[in-house]
N, C-alpha and C positions, 0 to 999 in steps of 0.2 A: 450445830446442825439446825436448820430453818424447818418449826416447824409449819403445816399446812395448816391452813383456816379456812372451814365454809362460812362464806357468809352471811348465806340463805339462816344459817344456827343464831346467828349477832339479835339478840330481842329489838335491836332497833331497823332490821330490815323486815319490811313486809312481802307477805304471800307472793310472790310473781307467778304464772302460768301464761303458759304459749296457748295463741287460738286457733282454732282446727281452721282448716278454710271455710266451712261453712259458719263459723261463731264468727268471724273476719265480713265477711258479704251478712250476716247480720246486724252486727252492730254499727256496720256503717251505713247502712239502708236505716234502723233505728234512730240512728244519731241523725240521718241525713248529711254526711258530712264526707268527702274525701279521705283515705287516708293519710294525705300529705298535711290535712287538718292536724292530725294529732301531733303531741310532741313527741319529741326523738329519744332511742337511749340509743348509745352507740353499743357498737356488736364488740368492743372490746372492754364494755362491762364489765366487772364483778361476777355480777349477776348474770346476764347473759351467758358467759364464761360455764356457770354453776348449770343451767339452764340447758346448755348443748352436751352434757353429761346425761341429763337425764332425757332429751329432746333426739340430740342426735345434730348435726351441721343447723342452725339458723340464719337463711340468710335475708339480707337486709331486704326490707318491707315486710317482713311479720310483723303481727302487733302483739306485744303480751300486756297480759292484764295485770294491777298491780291494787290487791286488798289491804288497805291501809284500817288501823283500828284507829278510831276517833271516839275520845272523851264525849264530844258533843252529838255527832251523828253515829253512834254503832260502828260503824266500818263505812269506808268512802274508798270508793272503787275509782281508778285513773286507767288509763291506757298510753301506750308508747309506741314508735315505730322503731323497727329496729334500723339503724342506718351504719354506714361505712363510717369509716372516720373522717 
């Protein structure tokens, strides 16, 4: 029998969270930047996967945000788009 794995639990994946649409027209007004700027994760992710469990359908052009913990800076914040394959 195969068992199931979250990966979101793996100590080597960090924080991801979906942004509301209002956090989305923030941070790209902050950034000043397009969302086709950012880099991609694809919607058949892991994590994405993990993410539409507790989110609900994600579809491509969302951004989630991803809290990474860093030895040197505290935590280092990234962001993604979500795209098709």
């Amino acid at each position: 029998m195969m068992r199931k794995i979250n990966v979101m639990e793996h100590e080597m994946v960090p924080e991801h969270y979906l942004l509301s649409e209002e956090e989305e027209v923030r941070l790209l007004e902050t950034l000043n930047i397009e969302k086709d700027s950012l880099p991609k994760i694809r919607r058949s992710d892991p994590v994405v996967k993990i993410l539409e469990k507790i989110y609900g359908p994600i579809k491509p052009g969302k951004i989630i945000k991803i809290i990474r913990n860093s030895k040197t800076s505290g935590k280092f914040v990234t962001y993604r788009v979500v795209k098709e394959e």
